[in-house]
N, C-alpha and C positions, 0 to 999 in steps of 0.2 A: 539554488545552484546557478541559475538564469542569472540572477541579479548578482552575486558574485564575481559570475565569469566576466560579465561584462563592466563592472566599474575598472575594469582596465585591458580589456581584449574587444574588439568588433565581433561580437554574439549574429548571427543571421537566424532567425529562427521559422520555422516552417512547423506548422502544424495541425492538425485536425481539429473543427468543431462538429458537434453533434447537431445535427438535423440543420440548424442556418448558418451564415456569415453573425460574426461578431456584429454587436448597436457598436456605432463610435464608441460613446463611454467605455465599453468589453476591452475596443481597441488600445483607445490609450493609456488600459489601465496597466495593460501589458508591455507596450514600449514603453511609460514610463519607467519600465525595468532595466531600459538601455538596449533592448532591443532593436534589431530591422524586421518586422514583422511581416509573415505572408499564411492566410488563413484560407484553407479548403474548406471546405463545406461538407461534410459526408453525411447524408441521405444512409442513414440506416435501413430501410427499407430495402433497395438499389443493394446498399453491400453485402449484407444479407444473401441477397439472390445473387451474387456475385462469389458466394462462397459457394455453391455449387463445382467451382472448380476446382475443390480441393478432392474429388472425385477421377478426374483425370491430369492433374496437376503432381508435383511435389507439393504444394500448398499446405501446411495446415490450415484448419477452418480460421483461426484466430488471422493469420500471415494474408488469408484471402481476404476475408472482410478487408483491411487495411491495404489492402492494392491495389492503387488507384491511378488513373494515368493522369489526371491531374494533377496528383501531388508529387509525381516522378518527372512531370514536365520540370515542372519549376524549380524542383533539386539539379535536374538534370542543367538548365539556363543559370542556375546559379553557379554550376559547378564550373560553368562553359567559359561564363562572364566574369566570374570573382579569382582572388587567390586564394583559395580554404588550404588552410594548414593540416585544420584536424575535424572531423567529420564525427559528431556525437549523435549517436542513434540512443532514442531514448524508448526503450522495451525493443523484444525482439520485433515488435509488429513493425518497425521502420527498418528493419536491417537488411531489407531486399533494393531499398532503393539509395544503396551506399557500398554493399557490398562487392559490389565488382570491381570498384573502383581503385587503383593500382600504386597513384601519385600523391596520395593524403594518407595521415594516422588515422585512424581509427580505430572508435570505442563504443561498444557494445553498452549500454549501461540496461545489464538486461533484470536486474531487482531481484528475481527468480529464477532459479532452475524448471521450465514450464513444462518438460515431462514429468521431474517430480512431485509438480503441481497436480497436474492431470491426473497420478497413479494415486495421489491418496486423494483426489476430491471422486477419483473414479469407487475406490475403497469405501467412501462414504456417501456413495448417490442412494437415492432412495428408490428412485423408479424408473422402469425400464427404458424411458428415453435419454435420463441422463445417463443411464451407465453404458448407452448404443453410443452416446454423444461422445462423451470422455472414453470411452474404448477404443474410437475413431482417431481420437485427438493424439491419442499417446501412440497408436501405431503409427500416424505420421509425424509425430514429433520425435521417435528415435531413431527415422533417417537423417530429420529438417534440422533440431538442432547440432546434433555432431560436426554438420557438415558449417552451417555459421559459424560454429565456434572458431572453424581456421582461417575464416575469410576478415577478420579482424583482431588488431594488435591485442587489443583486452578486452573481454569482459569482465564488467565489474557485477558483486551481489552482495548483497544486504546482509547475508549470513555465510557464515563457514559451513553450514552446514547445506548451503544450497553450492556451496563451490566443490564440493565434496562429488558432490551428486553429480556436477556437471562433470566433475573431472574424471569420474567412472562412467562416460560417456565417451568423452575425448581426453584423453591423457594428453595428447599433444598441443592444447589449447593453452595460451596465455590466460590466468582468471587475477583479480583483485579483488580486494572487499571495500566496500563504499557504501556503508551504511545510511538508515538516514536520520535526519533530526529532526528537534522537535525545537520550536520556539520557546525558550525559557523565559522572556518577558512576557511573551502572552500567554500564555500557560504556566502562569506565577503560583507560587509555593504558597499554602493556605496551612500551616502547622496546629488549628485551632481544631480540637477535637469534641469538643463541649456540644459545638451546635450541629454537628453533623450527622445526619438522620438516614436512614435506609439504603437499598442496594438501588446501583444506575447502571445498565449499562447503554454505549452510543454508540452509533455508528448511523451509516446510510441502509435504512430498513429496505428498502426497497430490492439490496443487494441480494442473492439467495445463501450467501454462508450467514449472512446477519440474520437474516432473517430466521433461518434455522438454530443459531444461537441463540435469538431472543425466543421462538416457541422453548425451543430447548429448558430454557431457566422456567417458563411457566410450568413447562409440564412436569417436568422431571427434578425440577433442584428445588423449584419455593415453597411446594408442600411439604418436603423435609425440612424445610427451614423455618415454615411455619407450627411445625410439629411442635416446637421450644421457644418461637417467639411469633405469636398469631396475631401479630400486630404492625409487626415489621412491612415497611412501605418498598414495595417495586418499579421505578421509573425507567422505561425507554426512552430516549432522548437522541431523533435524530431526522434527518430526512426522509420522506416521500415513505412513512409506514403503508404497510401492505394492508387489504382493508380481514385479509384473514387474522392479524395480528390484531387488527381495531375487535373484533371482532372476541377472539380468545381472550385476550385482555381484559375485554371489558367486566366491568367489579371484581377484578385481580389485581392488576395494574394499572396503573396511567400511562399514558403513552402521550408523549409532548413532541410535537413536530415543527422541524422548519424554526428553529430556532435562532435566532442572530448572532448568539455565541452560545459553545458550549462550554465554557469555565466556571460558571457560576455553578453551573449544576454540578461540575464535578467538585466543587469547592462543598458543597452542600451534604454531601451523600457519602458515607461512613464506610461503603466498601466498593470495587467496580468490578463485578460480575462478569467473567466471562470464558465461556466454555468451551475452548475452539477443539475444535477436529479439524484434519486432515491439511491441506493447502500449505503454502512455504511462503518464504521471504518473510518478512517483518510486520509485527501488526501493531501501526501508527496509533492507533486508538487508546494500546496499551503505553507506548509513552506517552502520549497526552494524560492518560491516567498519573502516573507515577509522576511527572513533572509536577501536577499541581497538589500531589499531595493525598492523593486518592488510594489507600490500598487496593491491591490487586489481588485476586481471587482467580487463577485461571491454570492450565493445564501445558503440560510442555513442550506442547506445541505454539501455544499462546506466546511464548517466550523467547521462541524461536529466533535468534540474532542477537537477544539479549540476555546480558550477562546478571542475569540476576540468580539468587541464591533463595533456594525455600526458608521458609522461616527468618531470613535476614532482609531482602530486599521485594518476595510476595512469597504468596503461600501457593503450592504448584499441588492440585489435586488429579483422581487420573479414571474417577467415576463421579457420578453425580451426588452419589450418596459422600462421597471424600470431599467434595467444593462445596456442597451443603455444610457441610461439619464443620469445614474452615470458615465458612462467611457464617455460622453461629461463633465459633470463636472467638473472631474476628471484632464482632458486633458487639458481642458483652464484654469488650476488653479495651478498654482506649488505648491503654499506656501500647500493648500492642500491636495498636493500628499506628501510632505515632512514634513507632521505632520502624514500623516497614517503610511510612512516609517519609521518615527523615532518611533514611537509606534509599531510598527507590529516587531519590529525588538528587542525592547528591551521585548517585550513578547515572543519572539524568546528564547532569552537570560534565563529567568527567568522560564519558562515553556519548553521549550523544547531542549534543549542542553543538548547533549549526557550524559554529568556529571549528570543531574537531572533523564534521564532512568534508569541511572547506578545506581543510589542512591533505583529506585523504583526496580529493576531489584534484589540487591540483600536481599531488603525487605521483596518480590514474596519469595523468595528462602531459606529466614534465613540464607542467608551467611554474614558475617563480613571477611573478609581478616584478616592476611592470614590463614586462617584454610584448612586443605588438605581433599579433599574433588575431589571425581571423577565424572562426568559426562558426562550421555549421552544424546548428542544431535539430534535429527534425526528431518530433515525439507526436506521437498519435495521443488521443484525450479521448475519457469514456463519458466526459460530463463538459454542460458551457464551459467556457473557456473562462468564463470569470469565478470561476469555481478551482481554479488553480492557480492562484496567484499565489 
């Protein structure tokens, strides 16, 4: 979206890294994107103890962490010194350090509805800290976001179904939908069914819904799948696994970490496993899946923003015993794993490639190229910064 906006508008972009300042290289990997770039440093530790104020604050925990008087300096000197036309807040965690402001457009580009995040990740906690934690979270979240919603032109979301949510919040709010994409060249179409062997699923392990997904498939889905085929191979594929997962795994699954790309493996692996509960907005993982040809195996939440159809474009189960049944299906059937891939793949194409964002992106925004036009972007980041390019 970065590199969009700016091969014809002056992009200013501000943003968080986790724990240090970007190495040069970080740097110019990212004003190579046409950038003016200005990078904070946030000390998780520091923010952390900084959310303490969401106790006598309006704050939610998520709103405290992310407010930082540093990074409101330099919004602030930008706003003071530049002409900004249109002021893009990227998640709600930046929208405190934009929203008062009275003489620019502004856009919420908030991906989720984060109460109705909270109320089903609250729904699916397992122990008593998180359900104190996410209990907290959504009590202050149905004064904090209501009241955003009217401090800015539009919020955009990734789903209808998270605009739905917000809108039975604030009826009187501006929403759009601004989905997001997936790289079709790099995430290339693999139609060859012959060599494709076992269930993958990826993500960043280390996350706690991943994580619970992936114990999930060991404990609960691959002994039924092993029930009819006890041979069938299980790979996790993804960042910083947790060493309880190393652990559970072990002579169950493999677990591959830290990989330099993950298309190969999805190109490899005959179905992509994955059992979401609870949480909203869009799950990337699952268009990377379908783009490269991967059938999908997942539940309808999994699917959330996307328009796909059981049995035409994945197979949508809604128990473990049900996404078991579909991934043996699934597995003993080529011809139909190569009618979900070639459909999941051209609704790839049609719905979600980057050209179709770009098209809703400058809709959101009332740009037409080339008109000159300055902005500023400020998005907070939960990983290096070179990890988002």
């Amino acid at each position: 979206m970065i590199k969009h906006l700016a091969a014809n508008h002056r992009v200013i972009l501000v943003t968080f890294n986790h724990g240090s300042l970007p190495s040069p290289e970080q740097r110019r990997a990212i004003e190579s994107l046409g950038v003016e770039l200005h990078v904070v440093a946030l000390n998780p530790i520091v923010a952390g103890l900084a959310s303490v104020r969401t106790l006598w604050t309006r704050l939610p925990l998520e709103i405290a962490f992310y407010t930082r008087t540093e990074f409101r300096r330099i919004v602030d000197t930008i706003f003071d010194t530049e002409s900004v036309d249109i002021a893009v807040s990227f998640f709600m965690r930046t929208a405190e350090y934009v929203r008062e402001r009275r003489d620019v457009m502004k856009i919420l580009v908030a991906e989720d509805c984060r109460l109705e995040y909270q109320t089903r990740s609250l729904n699916a906690s397992k122990t008593l800290l998180q359900k104190l934690v996410r209990w907290w979270e959504t009590q202050k979240l149905a004064v904090y976001e209501p009241n955003v919603a009217l401090d800015f032109d539009t919020m955009t979301f990734v789903t209808k179904e998270d605009i739905e949510a917000m809108r039975s919040q604030q009826p009187r709010g501006m929403y759009a939908l601004l989905t997001n994409g997936v790289d079709l060249d790099r995430f290339s179409f693999d139609e060859r069914c012959s060599h494709r062997r076992g269930i993958i699923f990826t993500g960043k392990l280390d996350v706690q819904a991943n994580h619970l997904m992936a114990t999930g498939i060991l404990n609960n889905i691959l002994p039924l799948i092993r029930q009819q085929l006890p041979d069938v191979v299980l790979s996790f594929v993804g960042a910083k696994p947790r060493k309880a997962l190393l652990a559970a795994a072990k002579g169950r699954a493999s677990v591959v970490a830290d990989v330099p790309d993950i298309v190969p493996y999805l190109h490899n692996a005959a179905i992509f496993l994955h059992p979401h509960e609870g949480g909203s907005g869009i799950q990337n993982k699952v268009l990377e899946a379908m783009a490269t040809g991967c059938p999908v195996v997942t539940t309808k939440s999994g699917l959330q923003g996307i328009e796909a159809i059981h049995g035409v474009h994945a197979m949508i189960g809604t128990s473990p015993a049900q996404i078991a049944e579909y991934a043996v299906i699934l597995l003993k059937n080529p011809e139909l794993r190569m009618t979900l891939a070639r459909n999941a793949r051209l609704l790839m194409e049609t719905t979600h490639s980057w050209n179709h964002v770009h098209t809703q992106t400058e809709g959101v925004l009332g740009l037409r190229p080339p008109a000159v036009i300055h902005h500023l972007h400020v998005t907070p980041s939960n990983e290096p910064i070179s990890a988002r390019i």
